[in-house]
C-alpha positions as CSV (number, residue, x, y, z in Angstrom):
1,X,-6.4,12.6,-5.5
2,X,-6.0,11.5,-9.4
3,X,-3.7,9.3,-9.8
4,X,-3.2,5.9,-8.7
5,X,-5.1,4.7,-5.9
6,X,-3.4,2.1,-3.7
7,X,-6.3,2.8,-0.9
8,X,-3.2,4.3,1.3
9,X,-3.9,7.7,2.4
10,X,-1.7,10.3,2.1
11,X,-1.3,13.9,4.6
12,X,0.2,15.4,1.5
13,X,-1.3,18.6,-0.3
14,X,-1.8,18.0,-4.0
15,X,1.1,20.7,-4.9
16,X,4.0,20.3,-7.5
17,X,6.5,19.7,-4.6
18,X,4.6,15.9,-3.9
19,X,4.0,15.3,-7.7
20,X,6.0,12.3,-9.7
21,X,6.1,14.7,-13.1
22,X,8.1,17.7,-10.6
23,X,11.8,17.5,-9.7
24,X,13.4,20.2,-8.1
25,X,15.3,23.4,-9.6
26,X,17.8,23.5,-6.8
27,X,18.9,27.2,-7.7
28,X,15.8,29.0,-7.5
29,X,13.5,26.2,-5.3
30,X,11.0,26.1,-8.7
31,X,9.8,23.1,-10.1
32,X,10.7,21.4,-13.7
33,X,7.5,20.0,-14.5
34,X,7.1,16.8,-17.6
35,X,3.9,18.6,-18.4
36,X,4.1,22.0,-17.8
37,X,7.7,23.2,-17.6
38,X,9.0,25.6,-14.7
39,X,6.5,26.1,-12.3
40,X,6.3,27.1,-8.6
41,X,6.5,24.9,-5.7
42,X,2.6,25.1,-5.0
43,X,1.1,25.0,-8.5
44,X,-1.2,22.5,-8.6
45,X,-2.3,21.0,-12.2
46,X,-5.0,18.2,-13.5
47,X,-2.4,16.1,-14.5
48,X,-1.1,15.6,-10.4
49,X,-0.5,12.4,-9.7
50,X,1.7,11.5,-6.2
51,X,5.0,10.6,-6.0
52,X,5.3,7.3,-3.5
53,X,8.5,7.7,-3.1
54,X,8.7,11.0,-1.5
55,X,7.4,9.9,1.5
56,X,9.9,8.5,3.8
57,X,8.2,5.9,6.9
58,X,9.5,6.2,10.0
59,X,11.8,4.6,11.5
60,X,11.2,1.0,13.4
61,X,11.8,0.5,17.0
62,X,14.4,-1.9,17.8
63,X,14.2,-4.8,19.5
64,X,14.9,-5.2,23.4
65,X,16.4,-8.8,23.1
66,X,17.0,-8.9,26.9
67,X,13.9,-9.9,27.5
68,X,13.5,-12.9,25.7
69,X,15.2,-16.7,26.2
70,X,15.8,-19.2,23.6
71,X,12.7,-21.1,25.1
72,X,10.7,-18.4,24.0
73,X,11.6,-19.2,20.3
74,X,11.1,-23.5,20.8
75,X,8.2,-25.0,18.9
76,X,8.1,-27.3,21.5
C-alpha cells in the first residue's frame, strides 16, 4: 500500500472509499477527491494513501468482576 507504513495490516481494498484525500458526496455516493476531484467509489489512484481512521476496532469485552476478590488485587 503507499502510504504510511505503521507495519499494521489492513483487510481494506486500496479504493477511494478507504483513502484520507476522499470524503463522501452524500447525494450521489461519489467521492470528492484533494487530487483528482469527483470520482467514483472504487477509483483507485497513485497518490492512495489509507485513512486510519476509517477503521473502527471492535468492541472490548467487559469485565466479569464476580469472579475476582480484593485479595486478588493485594501485593502482598
Amino acid at each position: 500500500m503507499a502510504g504510511l507504513d505503521l507495519g499494521i495490516e489492513h483487510d481494506v481494498s486500496e479504493n477511494c472509499a478507504s483513502c484520507r484525500f476522499a470524503k463522501q458526496v452524500v447525494l450521489t455516493g461519489d467521492y470528492m477527491c484533494e487530487k483528482r476531484g469527483l470520482v467514483k467509489p472504487d477509483f483507485v489512484c497513485k497518490k492512495y494513501s489509507y485513512n486510519v481512521f476509517l477503521k473502527h476496532p471492535p468492541r472490548r469485552r467487559g469485565i466479569d468482576t464476580s469472579k475476582y476478590s480484593p485479595d486478588d488485587f493485594s501485593i502482598e
